[in-house]
C-alpha angles and dihedrals in degrees: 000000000000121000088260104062095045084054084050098048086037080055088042094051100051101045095050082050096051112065117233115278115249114243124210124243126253091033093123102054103038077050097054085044094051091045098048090048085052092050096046082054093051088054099045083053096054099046094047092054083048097062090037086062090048097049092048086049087056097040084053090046098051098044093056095053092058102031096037100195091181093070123085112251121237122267112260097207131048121247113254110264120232141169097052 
């Protein structure tokens, strides 16, 4: 006999000894209403980071039409004249 089939019949053995757990009434249900809050939960954050992401895209979006970083600022200063 291999080591796994005496761990199967050792299983076996215990679970026919041991009588089933009672289970409260009523489990099911309060389990399927805290699952599907979580997963309502789950929605609403996703959809909220979601619009946060969005709204940071716009805001970027927006920042760099009017700042545009990418363009060289004036000269300050003028340059020296020579050759007068």
């Amino acid at each position: 006999m291999s080591l796994q089939e005496r761990t199967e019949a050792t299983v076996r053995a215990v679970l026919d000894a041991a009588p089933p757990p009672v289970v409260p009434t009523g489990l099911g249900a309060e389990a399927m209403r805290r699952g599907g809050r979580t997963l309502r939960r789950r929605q609403v954050a996703r959809r909220v980071l979601w619009l946060l992401l969005c709204a940071a895209v716009v805001a970027f979006v927006v920042w760099a039409t009017t700042a545009r970083p990418w363009v060289e600022p004036p000269d300050t200063t003028t340059p020296p004249l020579t050759g007068w």
